[in-house]
C-alpha positions as protocol buffer text, in pm:
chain_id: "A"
residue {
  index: 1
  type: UNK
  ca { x: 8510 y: 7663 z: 10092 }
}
residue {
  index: 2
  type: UNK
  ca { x: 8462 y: 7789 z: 9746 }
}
residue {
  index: 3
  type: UNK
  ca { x: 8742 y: 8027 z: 9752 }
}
residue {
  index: 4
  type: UNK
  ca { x: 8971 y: 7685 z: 9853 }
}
residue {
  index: 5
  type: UNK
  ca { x: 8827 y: 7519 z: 9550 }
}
residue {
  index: 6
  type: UNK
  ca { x: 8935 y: 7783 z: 9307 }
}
residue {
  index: 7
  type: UNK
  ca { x: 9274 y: 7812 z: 9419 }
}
residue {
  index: 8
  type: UNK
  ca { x: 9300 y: 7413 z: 9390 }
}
residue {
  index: 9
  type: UNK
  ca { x: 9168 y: 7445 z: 9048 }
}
residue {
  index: 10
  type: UNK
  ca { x: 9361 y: 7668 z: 8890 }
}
residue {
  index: 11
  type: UNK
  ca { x: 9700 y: 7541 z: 9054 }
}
residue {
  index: 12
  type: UNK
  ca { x: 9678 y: 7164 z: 9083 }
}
residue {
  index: 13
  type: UNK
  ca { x: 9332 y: 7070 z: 8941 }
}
residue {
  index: 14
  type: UNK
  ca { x: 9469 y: 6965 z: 8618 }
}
residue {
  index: 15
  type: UNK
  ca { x: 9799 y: 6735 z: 8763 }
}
residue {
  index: 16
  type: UNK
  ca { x: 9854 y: 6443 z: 8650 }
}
residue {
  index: 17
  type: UNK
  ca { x: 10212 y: 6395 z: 8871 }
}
residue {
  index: 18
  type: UNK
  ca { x: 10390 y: 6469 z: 9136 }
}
residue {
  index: 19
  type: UNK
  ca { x: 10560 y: 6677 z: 8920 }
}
residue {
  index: 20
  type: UNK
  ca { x: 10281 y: 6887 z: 8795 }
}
residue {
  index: 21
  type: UNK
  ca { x: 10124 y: 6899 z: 9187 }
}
residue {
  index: 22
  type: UNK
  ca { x: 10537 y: 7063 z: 9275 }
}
residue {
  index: 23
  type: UNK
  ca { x: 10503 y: 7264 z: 8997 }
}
residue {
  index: 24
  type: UNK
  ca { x: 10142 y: 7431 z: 9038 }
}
residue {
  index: 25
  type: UNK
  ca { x: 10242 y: 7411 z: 9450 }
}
residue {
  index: 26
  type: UNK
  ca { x: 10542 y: 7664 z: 9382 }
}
residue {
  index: 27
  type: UNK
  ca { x: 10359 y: 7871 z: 9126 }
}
residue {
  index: 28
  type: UNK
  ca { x: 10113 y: 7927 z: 9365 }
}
residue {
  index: 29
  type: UNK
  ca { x: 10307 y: 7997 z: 9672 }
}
residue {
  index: 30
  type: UNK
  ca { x: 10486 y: 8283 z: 9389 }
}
residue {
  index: 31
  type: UNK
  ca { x: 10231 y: 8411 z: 9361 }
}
residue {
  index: 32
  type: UNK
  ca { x: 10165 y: 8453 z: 9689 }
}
residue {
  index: 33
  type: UNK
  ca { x: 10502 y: 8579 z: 9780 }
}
residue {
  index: 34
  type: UNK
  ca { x: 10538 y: 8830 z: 9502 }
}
residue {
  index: 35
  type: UNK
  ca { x: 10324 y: 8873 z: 9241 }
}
residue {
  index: 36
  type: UNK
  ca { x: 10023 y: 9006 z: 9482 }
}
residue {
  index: 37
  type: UNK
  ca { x: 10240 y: 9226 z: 9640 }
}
residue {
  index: 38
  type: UNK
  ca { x: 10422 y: 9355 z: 9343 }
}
residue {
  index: 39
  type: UNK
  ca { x: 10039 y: 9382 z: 9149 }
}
residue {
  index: 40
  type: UNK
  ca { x: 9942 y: 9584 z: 9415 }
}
residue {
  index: 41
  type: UNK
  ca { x: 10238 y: 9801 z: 9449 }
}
residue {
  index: 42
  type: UNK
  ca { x: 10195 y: 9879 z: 9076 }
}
residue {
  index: 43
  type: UNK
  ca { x: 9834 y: 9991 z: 9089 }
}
residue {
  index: 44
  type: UNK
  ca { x: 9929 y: 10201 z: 9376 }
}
residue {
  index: 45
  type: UNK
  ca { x: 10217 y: 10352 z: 9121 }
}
residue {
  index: 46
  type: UNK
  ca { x: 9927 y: 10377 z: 8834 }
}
residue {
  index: 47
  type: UNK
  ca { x: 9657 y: 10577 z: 9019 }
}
residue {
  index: 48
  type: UNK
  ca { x: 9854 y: 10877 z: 9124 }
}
residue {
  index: 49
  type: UNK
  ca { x: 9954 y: 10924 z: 8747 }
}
residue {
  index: 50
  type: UNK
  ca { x: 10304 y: 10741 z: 8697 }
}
residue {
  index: 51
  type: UNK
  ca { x: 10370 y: 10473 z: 8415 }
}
residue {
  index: 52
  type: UNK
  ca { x: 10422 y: 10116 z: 8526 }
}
residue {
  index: 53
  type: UNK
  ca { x: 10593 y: 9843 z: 8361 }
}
residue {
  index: 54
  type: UNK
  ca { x: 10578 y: 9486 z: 8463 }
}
residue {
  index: 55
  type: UNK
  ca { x: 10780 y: 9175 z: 8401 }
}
residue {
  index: 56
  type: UNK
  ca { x: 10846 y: 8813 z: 8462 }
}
residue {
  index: 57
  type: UNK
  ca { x: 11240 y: 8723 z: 8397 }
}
residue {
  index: 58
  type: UNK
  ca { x: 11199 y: 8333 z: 8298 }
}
residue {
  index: 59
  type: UNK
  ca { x: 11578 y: 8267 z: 8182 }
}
residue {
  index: 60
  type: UNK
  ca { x: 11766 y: 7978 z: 8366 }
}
residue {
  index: 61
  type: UNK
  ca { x: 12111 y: 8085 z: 8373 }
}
residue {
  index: 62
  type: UNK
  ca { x: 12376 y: 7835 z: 8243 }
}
residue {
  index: 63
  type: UNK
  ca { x: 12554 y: 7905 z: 8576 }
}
residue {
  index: 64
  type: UNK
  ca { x: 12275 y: 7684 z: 8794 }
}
residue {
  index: 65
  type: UNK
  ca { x: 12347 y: 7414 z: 8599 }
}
residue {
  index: 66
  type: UNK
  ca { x: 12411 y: 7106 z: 8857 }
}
residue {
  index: 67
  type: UNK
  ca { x: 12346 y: 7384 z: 9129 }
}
residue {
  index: 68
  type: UNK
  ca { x: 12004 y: 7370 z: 9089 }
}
residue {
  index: 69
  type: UNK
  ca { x: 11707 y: 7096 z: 9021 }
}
residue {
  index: 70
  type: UNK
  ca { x: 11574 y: 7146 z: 8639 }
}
residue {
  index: 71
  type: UNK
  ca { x: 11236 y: 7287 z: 8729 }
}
residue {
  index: 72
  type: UNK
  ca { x: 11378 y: 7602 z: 8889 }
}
residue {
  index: 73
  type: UNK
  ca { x: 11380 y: 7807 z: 8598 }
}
residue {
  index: 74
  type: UNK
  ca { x: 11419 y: 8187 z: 8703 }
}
residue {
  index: 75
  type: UNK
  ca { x: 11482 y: 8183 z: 9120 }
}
residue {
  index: 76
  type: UNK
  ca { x: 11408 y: 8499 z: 9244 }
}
residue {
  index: 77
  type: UNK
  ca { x: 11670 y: 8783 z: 9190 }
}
residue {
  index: 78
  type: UNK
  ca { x: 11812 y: 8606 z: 8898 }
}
residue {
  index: 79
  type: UNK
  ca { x: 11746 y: 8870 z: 8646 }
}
residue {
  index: 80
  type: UNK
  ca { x: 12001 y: 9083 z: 8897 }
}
residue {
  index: 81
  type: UNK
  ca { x: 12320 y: 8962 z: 8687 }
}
residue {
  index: 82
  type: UNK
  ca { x: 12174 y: 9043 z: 8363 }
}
residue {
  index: 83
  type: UNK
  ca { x: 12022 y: 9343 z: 8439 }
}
residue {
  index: 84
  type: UNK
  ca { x: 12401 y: 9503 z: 8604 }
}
residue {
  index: 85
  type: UNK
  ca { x: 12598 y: 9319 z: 8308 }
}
residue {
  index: 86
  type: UNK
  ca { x: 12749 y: 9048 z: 8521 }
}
residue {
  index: 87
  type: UNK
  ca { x: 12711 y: 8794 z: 8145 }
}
residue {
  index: 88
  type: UNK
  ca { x: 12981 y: 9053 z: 7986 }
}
residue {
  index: 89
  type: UNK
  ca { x: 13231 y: 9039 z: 8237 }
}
residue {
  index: 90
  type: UNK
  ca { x: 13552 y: 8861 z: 8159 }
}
residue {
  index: 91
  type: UNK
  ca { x: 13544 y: 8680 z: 8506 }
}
residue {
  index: 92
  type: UNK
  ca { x: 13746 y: 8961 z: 8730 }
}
residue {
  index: 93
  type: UNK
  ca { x: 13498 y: 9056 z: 8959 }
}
């Protein structure tokens, strides 16, 4: 279908790996999972009057290092320890 053709375009078209196919695979399934949702939400927000503010946390935290594989950049909730201070702390939580 043609709606099957864009979404293979403008995730994977363009790979030239496995890599690139994992990469455009998970960017597409975040999509899915919550930036629809949260787009959505945020219009909902915008129409009855109220500001909205959007944003994508991308920081890889030095603590995933070895935890996690190198493409996982941001995982989801990640910006959570920044955000409540949790980089400041002198380890006594």
């Amino acid at each position: 279908s043609e709606v099957v053709d864009r979404v293979y375009k403008e995730y994977i078209g363009d790979a030239e790996s496995p890599a690139q196919v994992r990469d455009g695979l998970l960017d597409a399934m975040g999509d899915v999972f919550f930036v629809i949702s949260a787009v959505e939400v945020a219009r909902y927000h915008r129409d009855v009057g109220n500001p909205v503010y959007f944003y994508e946390f991308q920081h890889r935290p030095s603590s995933v290092e070895g935890v996690l594989p190198v493409f996982v950049k941001a995982d989801h909730g990640a910006e959570i320890a920044f955000v409540f201070g949790k980089p400041f702390l002198a380890g006594d939580v």
